[in-house]
C-alpha positions as CSV (number, residue, x, y, z in Angstrom):
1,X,57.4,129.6,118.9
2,X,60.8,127.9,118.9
3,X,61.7,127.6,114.9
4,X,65.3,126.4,115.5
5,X,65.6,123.1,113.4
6,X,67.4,120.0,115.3
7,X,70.4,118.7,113.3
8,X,69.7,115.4,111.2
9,X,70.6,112.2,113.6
10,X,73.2,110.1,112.7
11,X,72.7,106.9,110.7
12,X,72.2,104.7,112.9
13,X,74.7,101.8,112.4
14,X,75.0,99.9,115.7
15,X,78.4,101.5,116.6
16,X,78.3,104.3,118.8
17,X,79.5,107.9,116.8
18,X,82.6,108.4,117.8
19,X,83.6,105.6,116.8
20,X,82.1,106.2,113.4
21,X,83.3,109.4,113.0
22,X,87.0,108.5,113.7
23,X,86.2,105.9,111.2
24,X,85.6,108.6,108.6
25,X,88.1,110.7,109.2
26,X,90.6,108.5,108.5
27,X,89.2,106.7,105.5
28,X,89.0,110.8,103.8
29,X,92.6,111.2,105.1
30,X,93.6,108.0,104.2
31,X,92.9,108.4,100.5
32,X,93.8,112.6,100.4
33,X,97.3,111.8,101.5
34,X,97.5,109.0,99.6
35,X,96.9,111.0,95.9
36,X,99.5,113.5,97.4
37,X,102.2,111.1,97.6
38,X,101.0,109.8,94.1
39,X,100.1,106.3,95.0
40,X,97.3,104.5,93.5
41,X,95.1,102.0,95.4
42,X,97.0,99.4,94.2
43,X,100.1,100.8,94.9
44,X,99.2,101.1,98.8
45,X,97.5,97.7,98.9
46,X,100.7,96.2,98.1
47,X,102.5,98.1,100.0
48,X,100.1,97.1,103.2
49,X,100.0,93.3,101.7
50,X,104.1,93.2,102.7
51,X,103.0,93.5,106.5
52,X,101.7,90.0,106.0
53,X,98.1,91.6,105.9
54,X,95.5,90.4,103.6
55,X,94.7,93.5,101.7
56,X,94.0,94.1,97.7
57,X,93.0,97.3,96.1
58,X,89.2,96.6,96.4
59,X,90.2,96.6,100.0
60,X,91.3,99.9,99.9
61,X,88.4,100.9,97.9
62,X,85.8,100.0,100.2
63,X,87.7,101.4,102.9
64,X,88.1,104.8,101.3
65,X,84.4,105.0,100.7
66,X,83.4,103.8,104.2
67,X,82.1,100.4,103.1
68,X,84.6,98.5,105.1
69,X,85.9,99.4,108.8
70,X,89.5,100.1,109.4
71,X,91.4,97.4,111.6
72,X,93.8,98.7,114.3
73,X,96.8,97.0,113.4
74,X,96.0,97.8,109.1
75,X,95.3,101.7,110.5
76,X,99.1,101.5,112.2
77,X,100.4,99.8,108.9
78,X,99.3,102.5,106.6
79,X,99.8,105.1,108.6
80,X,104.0,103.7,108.4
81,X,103.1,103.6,104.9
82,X,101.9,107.1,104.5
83,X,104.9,108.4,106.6
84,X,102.2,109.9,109.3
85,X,101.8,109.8,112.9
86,X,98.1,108.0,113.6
87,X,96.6,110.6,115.1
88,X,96.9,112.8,112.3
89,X,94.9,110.3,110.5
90,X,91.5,110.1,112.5
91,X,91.4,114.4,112.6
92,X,88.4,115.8,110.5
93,X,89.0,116.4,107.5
94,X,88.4,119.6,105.6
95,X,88.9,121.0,102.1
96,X,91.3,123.6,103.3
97,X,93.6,121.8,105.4
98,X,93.8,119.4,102.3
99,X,95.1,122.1,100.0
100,X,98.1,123.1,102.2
101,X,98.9,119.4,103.2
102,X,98.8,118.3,99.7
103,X,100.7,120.8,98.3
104,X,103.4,120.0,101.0
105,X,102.9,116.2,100.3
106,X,103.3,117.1,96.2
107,X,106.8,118.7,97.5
108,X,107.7,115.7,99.6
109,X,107.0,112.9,96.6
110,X,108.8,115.7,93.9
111,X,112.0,115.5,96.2
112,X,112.2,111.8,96.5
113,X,112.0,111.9,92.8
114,X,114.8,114.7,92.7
115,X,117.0,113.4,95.3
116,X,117.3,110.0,93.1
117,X,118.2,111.5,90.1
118,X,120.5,114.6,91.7
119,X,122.6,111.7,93.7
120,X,122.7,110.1,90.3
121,X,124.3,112.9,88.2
122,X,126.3,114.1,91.8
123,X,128.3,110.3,91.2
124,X,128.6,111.0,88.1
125,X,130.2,114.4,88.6
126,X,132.6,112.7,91.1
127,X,133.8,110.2,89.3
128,X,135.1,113.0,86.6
129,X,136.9,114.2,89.3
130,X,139.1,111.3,90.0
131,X,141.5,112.0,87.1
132,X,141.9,115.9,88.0
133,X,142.9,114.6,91.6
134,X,145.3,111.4,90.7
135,X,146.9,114.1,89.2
136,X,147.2,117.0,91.5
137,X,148.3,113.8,94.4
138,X,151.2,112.8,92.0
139,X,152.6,116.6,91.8
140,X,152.2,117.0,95.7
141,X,153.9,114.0,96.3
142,X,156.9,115.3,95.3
143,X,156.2,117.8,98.8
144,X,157.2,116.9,101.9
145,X,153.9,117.7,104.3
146,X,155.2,120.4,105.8
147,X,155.4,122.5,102.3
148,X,153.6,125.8,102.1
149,X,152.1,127.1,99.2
150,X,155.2,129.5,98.3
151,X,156.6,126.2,98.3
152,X,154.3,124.9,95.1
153,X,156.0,125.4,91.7
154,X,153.6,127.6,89.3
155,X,151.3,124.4,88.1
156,X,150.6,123.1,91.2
157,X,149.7,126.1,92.4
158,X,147.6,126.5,89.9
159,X,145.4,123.1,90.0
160,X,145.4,123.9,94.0
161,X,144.0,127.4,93.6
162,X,140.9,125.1,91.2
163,X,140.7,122.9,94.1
164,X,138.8,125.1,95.7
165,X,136.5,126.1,93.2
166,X,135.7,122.2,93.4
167,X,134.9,122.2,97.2
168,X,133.1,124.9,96.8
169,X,130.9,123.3,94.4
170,X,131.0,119.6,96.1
171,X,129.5,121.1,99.6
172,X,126.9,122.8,97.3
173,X,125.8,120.0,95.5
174,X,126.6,117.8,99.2
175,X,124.1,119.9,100.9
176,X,121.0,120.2,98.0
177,X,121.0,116.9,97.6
178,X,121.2,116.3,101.9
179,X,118.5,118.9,102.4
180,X,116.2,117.0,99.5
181,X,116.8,113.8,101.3
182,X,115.5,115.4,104.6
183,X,112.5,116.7,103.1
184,X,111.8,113.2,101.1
185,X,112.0,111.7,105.0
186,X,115.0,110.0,104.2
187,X,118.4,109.6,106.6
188,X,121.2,110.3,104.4
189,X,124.9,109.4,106.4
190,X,126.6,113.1,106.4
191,X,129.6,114.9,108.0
192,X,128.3,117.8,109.4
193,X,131.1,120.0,109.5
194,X,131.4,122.9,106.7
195,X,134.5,121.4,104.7
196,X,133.2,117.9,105.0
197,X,129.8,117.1,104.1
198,X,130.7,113.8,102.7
199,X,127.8,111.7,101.6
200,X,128.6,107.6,101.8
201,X,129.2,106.3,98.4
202,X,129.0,102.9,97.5
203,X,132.3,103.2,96.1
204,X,135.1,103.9,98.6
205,X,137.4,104.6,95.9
206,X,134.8,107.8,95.6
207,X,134.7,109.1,99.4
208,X,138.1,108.8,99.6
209,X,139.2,110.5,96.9
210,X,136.9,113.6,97.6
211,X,138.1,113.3,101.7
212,X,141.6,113.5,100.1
213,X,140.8,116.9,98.1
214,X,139.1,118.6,101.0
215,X,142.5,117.8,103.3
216,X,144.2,119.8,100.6
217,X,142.2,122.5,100.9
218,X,141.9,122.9,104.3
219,X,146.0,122.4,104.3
220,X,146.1,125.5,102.2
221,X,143.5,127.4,103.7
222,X,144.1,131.5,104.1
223,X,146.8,131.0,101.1
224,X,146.1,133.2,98.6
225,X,145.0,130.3,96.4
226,X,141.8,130.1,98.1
227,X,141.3,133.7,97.0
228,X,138.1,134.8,94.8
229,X,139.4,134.5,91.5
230,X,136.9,133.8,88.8
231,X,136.8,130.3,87.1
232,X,137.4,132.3,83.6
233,X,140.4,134.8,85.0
234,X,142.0,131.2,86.2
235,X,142.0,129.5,83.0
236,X,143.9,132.6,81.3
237,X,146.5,132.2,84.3
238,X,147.7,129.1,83.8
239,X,151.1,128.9,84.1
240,X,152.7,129.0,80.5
241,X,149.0,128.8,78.7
């Protein structure tokens, strides 16, 4: 006697199953990757709603729990929305794959987050450069371009030899807050050259400045003012301190 058990049918709701099936897939997608990205039903109704679709959060709600089918062009929309490729949305589902894809997703909304307040503070720390550089232009004015650095008198020197603790620290800061961009999907305007990964600033006054202190260093480069001298030990060298 044959005791193997037949699987349940599906319900039987006039549509043939695949159709069904791809159906559900991407209404449990559709919500998982929402709550990784930390939007609420509301959040990505509106966000559909701007696509000059006719959608509310009880859309989404009876979409999510199967109650409403999913219209082509509204599946292409959210998928924009969700930053996914469509296919990835009608895959089955499954508890595991969820755990790894939200915990990327939790990284990709904490960069966005990080990226706005890191470019924030990053301004900030430029525009405290601007005096130590107005300065450092006026003193090497007084050089003609082909100068060397045996050339400098002792102060000059001196602020040179910080210069390049600065660019050290600005292509640092340059490339966190590039790489958190990438990761947050955005397309931030970058030099990618070592010495010159210059995000575009608003404020031209800014990018030039900074464009103006790498050209010093990399006029100076090999001099021993580039050399590994701690920020501290420099502080106690300055000239007449």
């Amino acid at each position: 006697m044959d005791n193997r058990q037949e699987p349940p049918a599906a319900p039987d709701t006039g549509r043939p199953q695949l159709a069904v099936s791809w159906e559900a897939n991407f209404a449990q997608r559709m919500k998982r990757m929402r709550e990784a990205r930390g939007m609420t039903q509301t959040d990505l109704a509106r966000q559909v709603s701007k696509y000059n679709l006719p959608f509310h959060q009880p859309t989404v709600q009876r979409i999510e729990a199967g109650e409403r089918p999913i219209r082509l062009n509204e599946a292409f929309v959210i998928a924009e929305i969700l930053k996914v490729d469509f296919p990835e949305l009608i895959k089955p589902d499954t508890p595991l794959n969820y755990e790894v894809y939200g915990a990327v997703q939790r990284i990709n909304v904490a960069s966005s987050w990080l990226v706005d307040k890191v470019g924030v503070a990053f301004d900030d720390w430029i525009e405290h450069l601007l005096p130590f550089i107005n300065a450092m232009k006026e003193r090497l004015s007084q050089y003609a371009d082909t100068a060397t650095a045996d050339d400098l008198d002792q102060v000059t020197r001196w602020g040179l030899a910080w210069a390049y603790r600065v660019e050290s620290i600005y292509n640092d800061l340059a490339s966190s807050v590039t790489s958190l961009a990438r990761i947050a999907g955005y397309s931030p305007s970058i030099y990618e050259t070592p010495t010159e990964q210059l995000v575009e600033y608003e404020h031209s006054v800014l990018h030039d400045s900074v464009r103006l202190l790498l050209v010093w260093c990399e006029r100076f480069r090999g001099s021993e003012l580039d050399s590994p001298v701690s920020p501290a030990q420099l502080m106690k060298e300055f000239p007449g301190g």
